[in-house]
N, C-alpha and C positions, 0 to 999 in steps of 0.2 A: 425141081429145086429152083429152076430161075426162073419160073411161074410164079412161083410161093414169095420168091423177093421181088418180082414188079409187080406183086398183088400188092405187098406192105409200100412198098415203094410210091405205089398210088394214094395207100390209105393216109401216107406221112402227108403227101402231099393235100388231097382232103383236108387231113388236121390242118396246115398251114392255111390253106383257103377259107375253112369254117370258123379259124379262128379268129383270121384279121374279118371277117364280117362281125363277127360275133363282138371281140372288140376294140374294133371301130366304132360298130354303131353304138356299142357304150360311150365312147368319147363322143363321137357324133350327139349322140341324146344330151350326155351331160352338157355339151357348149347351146345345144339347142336352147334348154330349161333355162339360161341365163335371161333371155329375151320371152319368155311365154309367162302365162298366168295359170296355165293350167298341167303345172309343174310332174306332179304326182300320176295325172294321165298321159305325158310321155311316159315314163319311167314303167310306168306298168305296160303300157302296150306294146313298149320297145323292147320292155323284157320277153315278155310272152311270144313277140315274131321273133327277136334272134333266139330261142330258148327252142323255138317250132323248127327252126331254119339248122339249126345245130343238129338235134336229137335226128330231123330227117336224114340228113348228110351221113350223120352217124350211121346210123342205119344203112344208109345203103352203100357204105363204104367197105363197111366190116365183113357184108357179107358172111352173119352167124361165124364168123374166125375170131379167135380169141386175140392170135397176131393181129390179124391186121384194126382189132379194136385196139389193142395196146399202142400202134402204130401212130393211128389217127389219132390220140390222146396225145403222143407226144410230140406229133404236127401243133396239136390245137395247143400244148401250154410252150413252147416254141414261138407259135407267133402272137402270144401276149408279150412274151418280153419283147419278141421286135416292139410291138403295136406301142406297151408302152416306153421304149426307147424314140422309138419313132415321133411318138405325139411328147416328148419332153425336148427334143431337139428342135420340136416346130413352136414349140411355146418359149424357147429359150432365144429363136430369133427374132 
């Protein structure tokens, strides 16, 4: 039993970490494209590595457990709202 909760335990925390990468480097891409010309080729390549960088995480978080995928999902939609909490209080000072 307290195997099974520091398993999910990890995976929440996973979520949390995969999430603020994942977005962040959204916000990160978006402020980039302001300054670039070649707008459309961030936004695609920055898709594709944090999309590569999630799905791995995922993966090897879950460890084929259905908990601790349920876990790590709600790590990951957890720190969007931080992320975007975070990145509206850095734009509002």
């Amino acid at each position: 039993m307290t195997t099974e909760i520091t398993g999910i335990a990890l995976a929440v925390s996973a979520g949390l970490a995969l999430g603020a990468v994942f977005f962040g480097g959204l916000w990160w891409t978006v402020r980039r494209r302001l300054s670039s010309d070649l707008a459309g080729l961030w936004f695609t390549g920055s898709f594709f590595v944090r999309t590569a960088i999630v799905l791995t995480g995922f993966y090897f978080a879950a460890h084929s457990d259905w908990r601790r995928m349920a876990g790590c999902l709600a790590g990951f939609l957890c720190a969007r709202l931080i992320v975007v909490r975070c990145t509206r209080l850095a734009e509002d000072a």
